[in-house]
ROROLO-689181 format. One record per residue (C-alpha): residue in one letter; residue number from 1; x, y, z. Coordinates in Angstrom, 2 decimals. Each point is the difference from the previous one (the first is absolute). Layout:
N
+------+-----+---------+---------+---------+
: type : seq :       u :       v :       w :
+------+-----+---------+---------+---------+
:    a : NUM :       X :       Y :       Z :
...
+------+-----+---------+---------+---------+
***
This chain:
353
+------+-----+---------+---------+---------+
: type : seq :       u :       v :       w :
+------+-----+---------+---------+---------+
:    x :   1 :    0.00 :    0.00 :    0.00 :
:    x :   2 :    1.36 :    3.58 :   -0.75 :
:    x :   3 :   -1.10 :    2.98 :    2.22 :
:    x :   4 :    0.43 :    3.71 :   -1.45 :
:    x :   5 :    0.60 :    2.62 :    2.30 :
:    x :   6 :   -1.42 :    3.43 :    0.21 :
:    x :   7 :    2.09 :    2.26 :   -2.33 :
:    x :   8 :    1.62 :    2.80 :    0.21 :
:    x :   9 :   -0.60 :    2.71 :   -2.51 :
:    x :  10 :    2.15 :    3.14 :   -0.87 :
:    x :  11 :   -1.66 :    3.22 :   -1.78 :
:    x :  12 :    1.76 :    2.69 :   -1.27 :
:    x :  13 :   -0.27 :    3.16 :    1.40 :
:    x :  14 :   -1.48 :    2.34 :   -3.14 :
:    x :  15 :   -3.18 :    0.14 :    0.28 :
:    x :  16 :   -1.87 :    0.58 :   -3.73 :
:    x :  17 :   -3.39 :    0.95 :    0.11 :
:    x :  18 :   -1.76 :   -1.12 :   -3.19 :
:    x :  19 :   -1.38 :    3.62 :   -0.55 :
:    x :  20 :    3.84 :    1.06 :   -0.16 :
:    x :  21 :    0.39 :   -3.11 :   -2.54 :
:    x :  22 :   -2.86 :    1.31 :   -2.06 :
:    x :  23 :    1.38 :    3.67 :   -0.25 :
:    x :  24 :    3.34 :   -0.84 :   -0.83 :
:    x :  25 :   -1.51 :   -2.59 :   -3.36 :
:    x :  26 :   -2.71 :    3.00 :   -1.06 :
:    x :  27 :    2.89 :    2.72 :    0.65 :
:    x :  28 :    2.37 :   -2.51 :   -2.12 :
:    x :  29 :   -2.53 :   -0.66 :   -2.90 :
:    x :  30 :    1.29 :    1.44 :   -3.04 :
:    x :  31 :   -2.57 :    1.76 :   -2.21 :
:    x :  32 :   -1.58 :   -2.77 :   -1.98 :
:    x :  33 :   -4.01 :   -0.88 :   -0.69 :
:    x :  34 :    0.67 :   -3.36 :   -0.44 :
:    x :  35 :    1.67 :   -0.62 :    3.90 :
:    x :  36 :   -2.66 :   -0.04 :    3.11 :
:    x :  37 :   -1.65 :    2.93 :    1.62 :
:    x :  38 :    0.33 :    1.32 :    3.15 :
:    x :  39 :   -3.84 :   -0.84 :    0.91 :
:    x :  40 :    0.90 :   -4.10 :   -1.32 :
:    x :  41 :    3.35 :   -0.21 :    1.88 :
:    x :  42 :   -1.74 :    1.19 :    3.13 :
:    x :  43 :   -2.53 :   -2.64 :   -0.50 :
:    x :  44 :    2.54 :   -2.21 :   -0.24 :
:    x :  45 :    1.60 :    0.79 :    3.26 :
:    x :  46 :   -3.60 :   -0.11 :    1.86 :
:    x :  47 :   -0.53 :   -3.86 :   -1.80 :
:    x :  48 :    3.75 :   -0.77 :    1.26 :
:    x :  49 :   -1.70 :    0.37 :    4.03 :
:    x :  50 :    3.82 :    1.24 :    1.04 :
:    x :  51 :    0.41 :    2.93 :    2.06 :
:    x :  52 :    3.64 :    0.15 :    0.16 :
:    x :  53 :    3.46 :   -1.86 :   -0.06 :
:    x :  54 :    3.37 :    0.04 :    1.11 :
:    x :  55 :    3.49 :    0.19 :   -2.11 :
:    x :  56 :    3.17 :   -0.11 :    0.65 :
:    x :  57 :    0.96 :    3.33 :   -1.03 :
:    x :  58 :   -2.27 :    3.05 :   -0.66 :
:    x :  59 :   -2.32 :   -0.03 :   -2.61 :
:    x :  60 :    1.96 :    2.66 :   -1.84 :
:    x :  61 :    3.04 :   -2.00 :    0.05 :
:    x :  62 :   -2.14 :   -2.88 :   -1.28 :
:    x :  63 :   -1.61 :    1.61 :   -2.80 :
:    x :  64 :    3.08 :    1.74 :   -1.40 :
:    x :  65 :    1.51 :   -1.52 :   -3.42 :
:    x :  66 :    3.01 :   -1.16 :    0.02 :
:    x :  67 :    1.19 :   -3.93 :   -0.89 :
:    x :  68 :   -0.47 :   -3.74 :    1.25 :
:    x :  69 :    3.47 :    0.32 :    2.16 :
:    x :  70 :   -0.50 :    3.49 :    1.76 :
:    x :  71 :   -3.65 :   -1.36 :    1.24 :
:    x :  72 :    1.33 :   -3.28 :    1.26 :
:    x :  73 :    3.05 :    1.74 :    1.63 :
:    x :  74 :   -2.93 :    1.89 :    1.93 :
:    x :  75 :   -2.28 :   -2.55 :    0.90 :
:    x :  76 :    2.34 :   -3.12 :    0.44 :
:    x :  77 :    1.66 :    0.80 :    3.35 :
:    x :  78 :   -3.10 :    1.55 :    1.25 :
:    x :  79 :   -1.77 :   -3.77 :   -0.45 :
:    x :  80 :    2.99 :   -1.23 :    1.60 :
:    x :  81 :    0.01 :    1.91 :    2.75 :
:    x :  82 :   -4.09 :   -0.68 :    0.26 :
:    x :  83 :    0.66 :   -3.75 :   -0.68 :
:    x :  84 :    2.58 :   -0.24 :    2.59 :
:    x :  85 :   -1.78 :    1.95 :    2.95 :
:    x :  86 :   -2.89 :   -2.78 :   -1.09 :
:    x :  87 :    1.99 :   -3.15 :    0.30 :
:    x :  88 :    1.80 :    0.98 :    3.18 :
:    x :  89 :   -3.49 :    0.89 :    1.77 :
:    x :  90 :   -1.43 :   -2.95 :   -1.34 :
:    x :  91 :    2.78 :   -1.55 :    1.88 :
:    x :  92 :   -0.07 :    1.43 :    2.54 :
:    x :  93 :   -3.99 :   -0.86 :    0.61 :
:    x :  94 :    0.47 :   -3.54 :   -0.63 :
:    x :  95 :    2.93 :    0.23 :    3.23 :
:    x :  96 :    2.95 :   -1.51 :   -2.99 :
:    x :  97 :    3.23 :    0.77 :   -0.76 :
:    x :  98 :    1.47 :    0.89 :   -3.37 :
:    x :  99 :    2.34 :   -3.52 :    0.71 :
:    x : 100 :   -3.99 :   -1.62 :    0.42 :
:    x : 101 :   -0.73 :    0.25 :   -3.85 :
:    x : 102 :    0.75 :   -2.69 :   -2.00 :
:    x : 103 :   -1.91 :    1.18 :   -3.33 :
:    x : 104 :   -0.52 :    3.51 :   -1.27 :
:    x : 105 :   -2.90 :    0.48 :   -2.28 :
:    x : 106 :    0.47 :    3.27 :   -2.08 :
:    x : 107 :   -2.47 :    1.93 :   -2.70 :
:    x : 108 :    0.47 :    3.75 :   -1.48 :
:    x : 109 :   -1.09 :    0.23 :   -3.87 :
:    x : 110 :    0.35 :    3.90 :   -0.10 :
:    x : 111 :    3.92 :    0.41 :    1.08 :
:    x : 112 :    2.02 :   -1.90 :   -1.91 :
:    x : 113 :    3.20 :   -0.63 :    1.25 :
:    x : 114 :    3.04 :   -2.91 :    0.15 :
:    x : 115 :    0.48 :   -0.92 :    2.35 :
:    x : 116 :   -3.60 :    0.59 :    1.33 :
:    x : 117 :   -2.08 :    0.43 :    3.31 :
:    x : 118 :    1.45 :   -3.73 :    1.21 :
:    x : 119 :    3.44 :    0.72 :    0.01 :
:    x : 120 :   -0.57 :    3.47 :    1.95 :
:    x : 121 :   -1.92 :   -1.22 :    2.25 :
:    x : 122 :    2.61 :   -2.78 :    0.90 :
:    x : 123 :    2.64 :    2.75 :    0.67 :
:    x : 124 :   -2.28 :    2.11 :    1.37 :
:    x : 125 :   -1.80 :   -2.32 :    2.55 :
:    x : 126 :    3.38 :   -2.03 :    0.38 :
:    x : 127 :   -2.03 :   -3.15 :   -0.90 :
:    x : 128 :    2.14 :   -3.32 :   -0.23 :
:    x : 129 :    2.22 :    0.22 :   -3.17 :
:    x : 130 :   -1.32 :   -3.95 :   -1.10 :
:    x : 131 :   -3.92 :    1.76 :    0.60 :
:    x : 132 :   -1.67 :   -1.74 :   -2.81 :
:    x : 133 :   -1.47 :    2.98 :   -2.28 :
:    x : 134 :   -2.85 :   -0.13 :   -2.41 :
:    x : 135 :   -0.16 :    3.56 :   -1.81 :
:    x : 136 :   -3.11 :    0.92 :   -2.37 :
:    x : 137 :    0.22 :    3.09 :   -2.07 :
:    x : 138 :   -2.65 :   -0.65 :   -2.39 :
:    x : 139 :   -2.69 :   -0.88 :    1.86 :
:    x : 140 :   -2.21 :    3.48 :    0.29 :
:    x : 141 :   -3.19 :    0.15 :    2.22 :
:    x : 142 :   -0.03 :   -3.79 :    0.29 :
:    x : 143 :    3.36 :    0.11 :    1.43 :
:    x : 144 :   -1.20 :    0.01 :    4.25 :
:    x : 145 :   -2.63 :   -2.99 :   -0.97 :
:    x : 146 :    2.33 :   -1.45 :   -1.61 :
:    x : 147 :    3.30 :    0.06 :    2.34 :
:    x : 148 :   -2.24 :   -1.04 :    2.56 :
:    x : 149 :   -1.20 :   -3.16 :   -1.60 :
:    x : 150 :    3.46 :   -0.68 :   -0.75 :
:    x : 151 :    1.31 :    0.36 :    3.26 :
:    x : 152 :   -3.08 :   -2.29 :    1.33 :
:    x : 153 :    1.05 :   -3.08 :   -1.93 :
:    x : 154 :    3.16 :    0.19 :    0.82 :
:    x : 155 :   -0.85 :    0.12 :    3.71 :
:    x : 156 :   -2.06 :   -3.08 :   -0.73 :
:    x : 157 :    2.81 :   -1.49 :   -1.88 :
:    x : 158 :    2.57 :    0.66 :    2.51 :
:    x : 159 :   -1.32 :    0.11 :    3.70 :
:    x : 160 :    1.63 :    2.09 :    1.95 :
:    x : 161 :    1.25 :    2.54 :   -2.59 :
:    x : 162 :   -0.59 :    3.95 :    0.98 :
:    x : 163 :   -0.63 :    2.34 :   -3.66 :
:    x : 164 :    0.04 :    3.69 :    0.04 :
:    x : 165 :   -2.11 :    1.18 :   -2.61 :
:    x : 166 :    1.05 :    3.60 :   -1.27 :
:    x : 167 :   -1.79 :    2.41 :   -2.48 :
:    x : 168 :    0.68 :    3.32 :   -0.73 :
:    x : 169 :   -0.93 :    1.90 :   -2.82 :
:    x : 170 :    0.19 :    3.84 :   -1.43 :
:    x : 171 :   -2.80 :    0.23 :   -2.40 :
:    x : 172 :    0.67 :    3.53 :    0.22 :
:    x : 173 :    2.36 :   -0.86 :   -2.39 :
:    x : 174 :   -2.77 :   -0.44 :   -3.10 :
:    x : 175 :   -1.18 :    3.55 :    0.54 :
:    x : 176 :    0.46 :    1.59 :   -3.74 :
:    x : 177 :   -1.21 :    3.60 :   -0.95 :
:    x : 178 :   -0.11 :   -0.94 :   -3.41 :
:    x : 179 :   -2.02 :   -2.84 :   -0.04 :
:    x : 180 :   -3.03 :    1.41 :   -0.63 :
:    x : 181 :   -1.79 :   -2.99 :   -1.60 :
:    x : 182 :   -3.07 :   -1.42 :    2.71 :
:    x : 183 :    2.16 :   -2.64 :    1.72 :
:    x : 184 :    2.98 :    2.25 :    0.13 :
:    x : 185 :   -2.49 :    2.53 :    1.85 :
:    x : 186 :   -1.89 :   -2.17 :    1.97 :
:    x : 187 :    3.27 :   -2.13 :    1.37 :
:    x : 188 :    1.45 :    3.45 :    1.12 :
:    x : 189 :   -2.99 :    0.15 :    1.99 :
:    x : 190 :    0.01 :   -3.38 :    1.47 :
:    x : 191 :    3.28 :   -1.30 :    1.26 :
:    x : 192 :    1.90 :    0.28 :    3.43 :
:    x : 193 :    3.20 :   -0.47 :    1.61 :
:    x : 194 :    0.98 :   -2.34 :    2.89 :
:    x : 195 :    1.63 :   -3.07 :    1.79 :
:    x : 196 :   -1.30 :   -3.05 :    1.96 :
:    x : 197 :    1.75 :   -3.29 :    1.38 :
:    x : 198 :   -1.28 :   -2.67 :    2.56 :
:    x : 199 :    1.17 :   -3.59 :    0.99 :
:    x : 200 :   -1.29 :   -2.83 :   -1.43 :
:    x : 201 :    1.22 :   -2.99 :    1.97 :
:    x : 202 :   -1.82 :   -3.60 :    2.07 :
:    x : 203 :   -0.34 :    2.48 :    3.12 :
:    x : 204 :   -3.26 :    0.69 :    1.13 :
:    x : 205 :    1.24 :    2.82 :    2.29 :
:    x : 206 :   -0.24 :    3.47 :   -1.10 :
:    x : 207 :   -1.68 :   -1.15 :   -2.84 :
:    x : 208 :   -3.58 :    1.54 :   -1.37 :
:    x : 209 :   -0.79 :   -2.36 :   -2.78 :
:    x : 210 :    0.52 :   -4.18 :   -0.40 :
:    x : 211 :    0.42 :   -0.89 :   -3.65 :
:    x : 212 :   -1.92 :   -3.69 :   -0.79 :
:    x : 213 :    0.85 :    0.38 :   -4.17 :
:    x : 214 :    1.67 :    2.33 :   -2.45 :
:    x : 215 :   -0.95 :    0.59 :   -3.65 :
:    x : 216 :    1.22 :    1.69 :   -3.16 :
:    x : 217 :   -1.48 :    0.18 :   -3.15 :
:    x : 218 :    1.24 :    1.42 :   -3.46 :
:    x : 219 :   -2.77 :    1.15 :   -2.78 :
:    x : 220 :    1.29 :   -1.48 :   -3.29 :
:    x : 221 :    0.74 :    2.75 :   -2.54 :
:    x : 222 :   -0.36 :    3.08 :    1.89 :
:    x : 223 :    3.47 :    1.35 :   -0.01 :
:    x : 224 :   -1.26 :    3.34 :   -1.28 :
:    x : 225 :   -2.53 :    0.46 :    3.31 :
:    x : 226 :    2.51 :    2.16 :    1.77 :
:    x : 227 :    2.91 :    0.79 :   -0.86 :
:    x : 228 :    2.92 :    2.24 :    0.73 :
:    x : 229 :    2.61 :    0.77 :   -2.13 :
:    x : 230 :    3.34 :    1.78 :    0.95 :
:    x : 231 :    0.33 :    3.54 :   -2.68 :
:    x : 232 :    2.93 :    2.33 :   -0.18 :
:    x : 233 :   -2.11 :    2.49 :    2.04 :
:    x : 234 :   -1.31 :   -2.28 :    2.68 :
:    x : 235 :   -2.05 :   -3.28 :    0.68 :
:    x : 236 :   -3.34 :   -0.10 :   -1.79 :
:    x : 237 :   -2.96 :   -2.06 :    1.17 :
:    x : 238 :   -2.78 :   -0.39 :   -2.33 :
:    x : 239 :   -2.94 :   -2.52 :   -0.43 :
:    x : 240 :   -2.37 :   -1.42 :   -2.22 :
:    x : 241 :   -4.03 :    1.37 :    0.34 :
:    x : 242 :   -1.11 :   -3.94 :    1.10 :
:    x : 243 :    2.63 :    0.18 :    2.39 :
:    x : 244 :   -2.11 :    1.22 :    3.07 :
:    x : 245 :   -2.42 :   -3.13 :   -0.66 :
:    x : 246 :    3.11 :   -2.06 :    0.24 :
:    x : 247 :   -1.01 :   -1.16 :    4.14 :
:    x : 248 :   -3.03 :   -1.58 :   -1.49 :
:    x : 249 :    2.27 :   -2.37 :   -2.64 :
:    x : 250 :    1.60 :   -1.09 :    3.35 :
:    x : 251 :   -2.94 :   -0.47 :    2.19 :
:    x : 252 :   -1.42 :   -3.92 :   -1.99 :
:    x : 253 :    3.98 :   -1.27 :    1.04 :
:    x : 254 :   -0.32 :    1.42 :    3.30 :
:    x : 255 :   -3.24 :   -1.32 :    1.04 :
:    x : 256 :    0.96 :   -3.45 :   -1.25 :
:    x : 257 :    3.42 :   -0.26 :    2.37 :
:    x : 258 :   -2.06 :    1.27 :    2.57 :
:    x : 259 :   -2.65 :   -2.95 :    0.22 :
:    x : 260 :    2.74 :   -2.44 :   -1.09 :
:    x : 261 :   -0.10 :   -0.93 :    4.02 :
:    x : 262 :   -3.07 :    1.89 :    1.34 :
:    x : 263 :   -2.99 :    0.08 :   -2.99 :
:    x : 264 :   -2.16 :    2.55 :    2.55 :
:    x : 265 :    3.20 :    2.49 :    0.53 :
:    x : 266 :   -0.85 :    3.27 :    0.57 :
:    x : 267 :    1.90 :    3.37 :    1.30 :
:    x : 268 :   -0.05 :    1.36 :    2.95 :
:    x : 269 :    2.70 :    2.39 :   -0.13 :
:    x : 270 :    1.15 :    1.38 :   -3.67 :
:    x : 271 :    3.35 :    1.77 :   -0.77 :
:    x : 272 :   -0.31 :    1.08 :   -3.70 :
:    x : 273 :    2.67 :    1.99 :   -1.74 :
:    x : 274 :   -1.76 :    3.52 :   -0.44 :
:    x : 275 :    1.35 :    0.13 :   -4.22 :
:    x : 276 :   -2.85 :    2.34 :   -0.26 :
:    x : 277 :   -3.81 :    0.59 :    1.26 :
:    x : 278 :   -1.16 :   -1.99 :   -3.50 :
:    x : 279 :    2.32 :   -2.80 :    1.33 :
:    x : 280 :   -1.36 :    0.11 :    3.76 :
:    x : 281 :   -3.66 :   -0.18 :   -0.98 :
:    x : 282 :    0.37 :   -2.92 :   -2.42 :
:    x : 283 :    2.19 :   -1.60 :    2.91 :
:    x : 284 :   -3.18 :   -0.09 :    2.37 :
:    x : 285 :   -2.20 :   -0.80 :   -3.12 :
:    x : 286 :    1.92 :   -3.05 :   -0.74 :
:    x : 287 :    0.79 :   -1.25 :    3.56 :
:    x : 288 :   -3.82 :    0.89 :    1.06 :
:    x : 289 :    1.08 :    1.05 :    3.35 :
:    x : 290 :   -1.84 :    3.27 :    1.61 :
:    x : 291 :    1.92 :    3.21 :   -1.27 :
:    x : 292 :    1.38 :    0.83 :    3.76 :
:    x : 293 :    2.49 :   -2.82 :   -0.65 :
:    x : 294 :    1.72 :    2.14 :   -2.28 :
:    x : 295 :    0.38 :    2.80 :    2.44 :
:    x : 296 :    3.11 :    0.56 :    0.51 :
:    x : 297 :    1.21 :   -0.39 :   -3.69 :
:    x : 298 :   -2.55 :    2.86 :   -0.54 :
:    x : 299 :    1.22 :    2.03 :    2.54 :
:    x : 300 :    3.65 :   -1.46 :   -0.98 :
:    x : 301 :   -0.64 :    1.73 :   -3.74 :
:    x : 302 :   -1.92 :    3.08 :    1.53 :
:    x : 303 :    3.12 :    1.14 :    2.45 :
:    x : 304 :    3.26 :   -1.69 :   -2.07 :
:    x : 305 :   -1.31 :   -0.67 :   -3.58 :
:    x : 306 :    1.42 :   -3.35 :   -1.87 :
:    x : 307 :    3.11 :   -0.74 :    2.01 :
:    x : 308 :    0.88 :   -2.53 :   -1.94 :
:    x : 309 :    1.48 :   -3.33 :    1.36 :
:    x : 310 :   -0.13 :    1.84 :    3.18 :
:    x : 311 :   -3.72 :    0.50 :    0.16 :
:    x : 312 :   -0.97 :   -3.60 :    1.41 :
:    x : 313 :    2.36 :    0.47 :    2.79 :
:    x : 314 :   -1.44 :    3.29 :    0.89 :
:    x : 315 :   -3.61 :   -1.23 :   -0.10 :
:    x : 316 :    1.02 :   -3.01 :    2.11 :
:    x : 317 :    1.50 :    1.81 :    2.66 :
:    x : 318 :   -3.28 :    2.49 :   -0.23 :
:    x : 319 :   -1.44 :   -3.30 :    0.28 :
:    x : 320 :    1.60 :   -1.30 :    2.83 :
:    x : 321 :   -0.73 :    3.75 :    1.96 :
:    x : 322 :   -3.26 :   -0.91 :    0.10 :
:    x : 323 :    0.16 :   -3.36 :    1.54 :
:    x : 324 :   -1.83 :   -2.35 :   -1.55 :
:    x : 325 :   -1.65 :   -3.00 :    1.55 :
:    x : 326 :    2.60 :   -2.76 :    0.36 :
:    x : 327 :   -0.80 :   -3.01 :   -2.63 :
:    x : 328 :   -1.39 :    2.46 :   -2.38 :
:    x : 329 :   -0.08 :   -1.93 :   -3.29 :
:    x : 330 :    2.75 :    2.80 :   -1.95 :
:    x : 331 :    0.97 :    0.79 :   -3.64 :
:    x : 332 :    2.79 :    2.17 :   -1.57 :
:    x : 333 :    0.04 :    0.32 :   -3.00 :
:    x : 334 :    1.73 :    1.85 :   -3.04 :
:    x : 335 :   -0.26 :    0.86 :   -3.13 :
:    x : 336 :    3.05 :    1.34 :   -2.88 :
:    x : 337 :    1.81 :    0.50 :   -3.07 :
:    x : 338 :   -0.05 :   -3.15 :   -2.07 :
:    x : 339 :   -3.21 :   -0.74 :    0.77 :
:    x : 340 :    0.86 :   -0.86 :    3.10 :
:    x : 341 :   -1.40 :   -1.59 :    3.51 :
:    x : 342 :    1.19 :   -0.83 :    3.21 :
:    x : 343 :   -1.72 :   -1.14 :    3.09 :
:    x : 344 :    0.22 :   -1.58 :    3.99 :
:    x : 345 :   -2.95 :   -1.56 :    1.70 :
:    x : 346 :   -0.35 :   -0.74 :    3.32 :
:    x : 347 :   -1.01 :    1.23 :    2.97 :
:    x : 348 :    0.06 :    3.34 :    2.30 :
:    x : 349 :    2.52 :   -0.63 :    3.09 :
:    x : 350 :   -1.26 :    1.91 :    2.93 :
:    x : 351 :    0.16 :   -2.05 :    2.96 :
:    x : 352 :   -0.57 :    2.65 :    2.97 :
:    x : 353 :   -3.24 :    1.06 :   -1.72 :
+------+-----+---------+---------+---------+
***
């Protein structure tokens, strides 16, 4: 059995109010019929449900031109530094030392950088130099789901293993003035900075959520859902109009792992990655669970926006602040580039409830 601790979570400290995003996109607009209006883009921004965000540098530094390297050489050490503050309180909850890890789960698909997040954060943390390390850099939203599920099965393979799951991401870092087309517009609108880690080990202590199964599941030719593509002036995320329908492709696979052992499974507690509100509603459409199960993902989006990988971790640990019953039948679950899903079922751990 694998047990998943509360994490910790890291925000920067910029705080972005959407209405500040919107000014700076109609201010930006060059004269041209053919791009949005003013009155559509602040549509737009009400539809999105976010009220603000937080980067890791000002939102003038953000939005100024300049090319892929002088944007990374912003934002990279600042999700270090906000990855590293994460893992070493995550440590720090769980009562372990650095010398305690034995596996070091890594995911940030907005910084690229070799060596990446792992390799910092075993100089940083001074984790044992023979720490096995697993780093992801491609894995986008579904990148938390996904590290998680990793980590679980190899818990289950290896008793007695302890994983620190790390994911940081600047999606700051897609934030292009002269990307006016609609997903260009609507993505500077939508995404968030920040950090999260937590344990994932066979120790019940500390631990907020027991994982019974893991799942991942790839959509056969969808590579062109999401993507994000590295240009001379910066990293450019982009989608395809069907993507945001994308959770409901995943949803048939889901459902069938889930009654693979239990044909009457239902949730109890839901921690959906927040890709959008489109993706959040057809999330408690498909799982036909009351819409307060998605709370905190909703309020997840509404005070952070997408944070990416980091988003699950953030709604768990809003999750685990509001206790729960213990035995809570529980689902994460993710959704990303690819088109991609990752999920952990199991249930709430709460025993002093």
């Amino acid at each position: 059995m694998a047990y998943v601790t509360r994490p910790s979570v890291v925000i920067p400290a910029f705080e972005i109010p959407t209405s500040a995003v919107v000014s700076d996109i109609i201010d930006s607009l060059p004269p041209d019929p053919q791009l949005p209006s003013p009155a559509v883009i602040n549509r737009w921004a009400r539809n999105l449900k976010i009220d603000t965000r937080y980067f890791v540098t000002p939102l003038e530094v953000v939005a100024k031109a300049g090319t892929v390297t002088e944007r990374n050489n912003h934002a990279l050490p600042a999700m270090y530094e906000m990855a590293t503050t994460a893992a070493y309180d995550a440590l720090k909850a769980a009562g372990l030392d650095p010398a305690d890890i034995d596996c070091v789960i890594t995911s940030h698909s907005t910084t690229p950088a070799t060596p990446g997040l792992d390799v910092h954060l075993v100089n940083q943390l001074d984790l044992r130099p023979d720490v096995m390390r697993m780093p992801a850099t491609q894995l986008g939203c579904v990148g938390g789901a996904h590290s998680l599920a990793w980590a679980a099965r190899l818990v289950e393979a290896m008793p007695g293993l302890r994983v620190l799951v790390v994911i940081g991401e600047a999606l700051s870092t897609v934030y292009r003035r002269e990307k006016n087309d609609p997903a260009g517009i609507l993505y500077r609108m939508l995404f968030g900075d920040g950090a999260g880690a937590c344990i994932v080990s066979g120790d019940p202590h500390n631990a907020c959520l027991e994982v019974r199964g893991s799942w991942q599941h790839l959509v056969p030719h969808t590579m062109d859902s999401y993507t994000l593509e590295v240009e001379p002036t910066g990293m450019h995320f982009t989608s395809e109009k069907w993507a945001p329908d994308g959770i409901n492709h995943l949803m048939g696979p889901l459902w069938e792992w889930l009654h693979t052992t239990d044909p009457y499974w239902t949730p109890e507690v839901v921690i959906a990655h927040p890709g959008g509100p489109r993706i959040l509603e057809d999330a408690t459409k498909g799982l036909g669970c009351a819409p307060d199960l998605l709370q905190h993902s909703w309020e997840s989006l509404r005070t952070r926006g997408n944070l990416g990988g980091v988003a699950v971790l953030d709604i768990l640990a809003r999750t685990a602040a509001s206790g729960p019953h213990h035995g809570s039948r529980t689902l994460l679950l993710g959704i990303g580039p690819g088109l991609t899903g990752a999920a952990v079922e199991g249930r709430w751990h709460n025993p002093t409830a």
